[in-house]
C-alpha positions in Angstrom: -12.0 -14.7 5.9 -9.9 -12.4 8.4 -9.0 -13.1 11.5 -11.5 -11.1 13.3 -14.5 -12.6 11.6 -12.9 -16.3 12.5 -13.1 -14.8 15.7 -17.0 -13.4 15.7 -17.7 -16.9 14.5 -16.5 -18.8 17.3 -19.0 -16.3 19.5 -21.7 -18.9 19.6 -19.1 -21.4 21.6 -17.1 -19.4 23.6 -18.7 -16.2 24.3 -16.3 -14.3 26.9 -13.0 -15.9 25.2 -14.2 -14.8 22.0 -14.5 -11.5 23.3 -11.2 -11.5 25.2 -9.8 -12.0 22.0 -11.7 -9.2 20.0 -11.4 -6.8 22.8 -7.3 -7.5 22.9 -7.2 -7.3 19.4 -9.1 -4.0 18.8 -8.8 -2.6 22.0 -7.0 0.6 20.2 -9.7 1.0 17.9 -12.6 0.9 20.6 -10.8 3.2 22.7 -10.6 5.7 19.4 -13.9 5.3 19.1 -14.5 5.8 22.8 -12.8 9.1 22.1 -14.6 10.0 19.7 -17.9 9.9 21.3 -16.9 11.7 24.3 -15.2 14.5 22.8 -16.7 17.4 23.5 -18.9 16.0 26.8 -19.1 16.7 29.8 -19.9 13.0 31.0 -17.6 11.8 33.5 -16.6 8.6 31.9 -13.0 8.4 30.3 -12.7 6.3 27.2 -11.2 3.3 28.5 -13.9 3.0 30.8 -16.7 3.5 28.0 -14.8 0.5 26.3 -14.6 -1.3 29.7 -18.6 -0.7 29.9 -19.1 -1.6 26.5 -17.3 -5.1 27.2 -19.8 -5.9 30.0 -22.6 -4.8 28.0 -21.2 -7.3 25.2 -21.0 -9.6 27.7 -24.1 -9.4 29.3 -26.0 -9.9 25.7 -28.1 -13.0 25.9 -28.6 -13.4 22.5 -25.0 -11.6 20.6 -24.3 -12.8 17.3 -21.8 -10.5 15.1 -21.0 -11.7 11.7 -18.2 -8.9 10.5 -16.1 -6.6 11.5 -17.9 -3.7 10.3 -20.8 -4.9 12.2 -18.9 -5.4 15.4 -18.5 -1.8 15.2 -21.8 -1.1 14.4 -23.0 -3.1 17.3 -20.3 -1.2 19.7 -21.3 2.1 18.7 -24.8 1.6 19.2 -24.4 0.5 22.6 -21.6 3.0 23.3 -24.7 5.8 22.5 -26.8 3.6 25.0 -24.0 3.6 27.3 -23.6 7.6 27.2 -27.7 7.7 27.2 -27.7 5.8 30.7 -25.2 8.0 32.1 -27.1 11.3 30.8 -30.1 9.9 32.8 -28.6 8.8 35.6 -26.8 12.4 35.7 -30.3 14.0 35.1 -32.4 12.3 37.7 -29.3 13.2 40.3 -30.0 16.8 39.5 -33.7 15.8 40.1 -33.0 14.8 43.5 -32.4 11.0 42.5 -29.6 10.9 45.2 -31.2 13.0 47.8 -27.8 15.4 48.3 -29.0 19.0 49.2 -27.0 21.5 47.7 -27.8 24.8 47.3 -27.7 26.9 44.4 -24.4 28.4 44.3 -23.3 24.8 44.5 -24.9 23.3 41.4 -22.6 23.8 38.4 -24.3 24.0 35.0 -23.7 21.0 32.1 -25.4 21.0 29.3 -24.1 18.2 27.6 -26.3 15.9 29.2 -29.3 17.3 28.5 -27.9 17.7 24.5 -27.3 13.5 24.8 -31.1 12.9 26.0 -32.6 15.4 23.4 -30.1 13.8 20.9 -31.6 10.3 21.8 -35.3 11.7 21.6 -34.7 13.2 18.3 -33.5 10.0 17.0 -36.7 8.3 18.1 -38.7 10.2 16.6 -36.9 10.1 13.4 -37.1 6.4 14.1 -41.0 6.5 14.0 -40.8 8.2 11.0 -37.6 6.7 8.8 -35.9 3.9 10.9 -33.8 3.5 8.0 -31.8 7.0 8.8 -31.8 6.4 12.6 -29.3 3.2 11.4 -27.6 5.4 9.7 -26.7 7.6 12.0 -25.5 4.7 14.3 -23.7 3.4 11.8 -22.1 6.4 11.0 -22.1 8.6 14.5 -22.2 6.8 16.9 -19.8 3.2 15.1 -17.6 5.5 13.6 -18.2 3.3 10.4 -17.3 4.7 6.6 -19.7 5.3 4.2 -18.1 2.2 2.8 -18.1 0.0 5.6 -22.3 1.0 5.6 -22.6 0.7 2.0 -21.1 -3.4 2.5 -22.6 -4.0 5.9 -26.2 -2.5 4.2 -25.7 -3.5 1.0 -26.4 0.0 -0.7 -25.3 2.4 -2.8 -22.7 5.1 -1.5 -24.2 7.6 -3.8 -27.8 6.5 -1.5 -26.1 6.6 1.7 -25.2 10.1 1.1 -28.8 11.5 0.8 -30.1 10.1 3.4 -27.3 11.2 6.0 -27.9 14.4 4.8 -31.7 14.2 5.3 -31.1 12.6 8.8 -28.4 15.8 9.3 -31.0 18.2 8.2 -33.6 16.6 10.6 -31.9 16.1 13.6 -30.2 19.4 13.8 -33.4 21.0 13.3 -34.8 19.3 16.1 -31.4 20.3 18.6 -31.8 23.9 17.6 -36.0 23.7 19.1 
């Protein structure tokens, strides 16, 4: 048993000491994942604080239990989407009006990155109604960074399986962002 997966057993006594300790120990990692899922965007959150949010979101879980390293990342990358899906909003309803700032319209400066998160997330639901199976998969894979190894073990299925459906969940979802 590695060290990390001693550690994600202890969660149940010690909660935040636990995750002092994970978040020490893999900080480099989260961060490279942080990276990864805000290269490319326009959101104004760096990566250390994406891992810093992601820690409080951790934190804040009434009911956390992890039980391996691969799912540890599974679990971070899904909330790191959440995470970037909150801000989108919150970004979105400002231009809305949400903060009441007037501006006028040689003031308002164009991202569409935003709007690409949110239609990202709604394509994903609605692949969810329809194969929730592929909308894990692209967590797993997108958004926790995870090998198709690392899913095959934390799914328990074949690689060979793995690859036909992230190319059907590919073939859906970027026929939904190009609508």
């Amino acid at each position: 048993m590695t060290e990390i997966t001693a550690l994600l057993g202890q969660l149940d006594h010690d909660k935040r000491g636990t995750l002092d300790r994970l978040f020490g120990q893999l900080h480099g990692e989260l961060k490279i994942l942080a990276r990864s899922r805000l290269r490319g965007n326009a959101i104004t959150l760096t990566a250390t604080s994406l891992v810093h949010e992601l820690y409080l979101k951790l934190i804040g879980s009434e009911r956390l239990t992890l039980h391996s390293r691969q799912h540890f990342f599974a679990c971070s990358g899904a909330a790191m989407r959440q995470i970037l899906i909150d801000s989108a909003r919150a970004k979105a309803a400002e231009k809305r009006g949400g903060d009441q700032i007037m501006v006028t319209l040689t003031d308002v400066q164009h991202t569409t990155t935003h709007t690409d998160i949110l239609t990202l997330n709604e394509a994903m639901d609605e692949l969810g109604q329809i194969q929730p199976e592929l909308v894990e998969l692209v967590h797993l894979r997108f958004f926790a960074g995870l090998s198709m190894d690392d899913i095959a073990e934390v799914t328990e299925r074949s690689v060979r399986s793995l690859h036909r459906d992230w190319s059907t969940a590919r073939a859906f979802l970027g026929a939904r962002l190009q609508q």
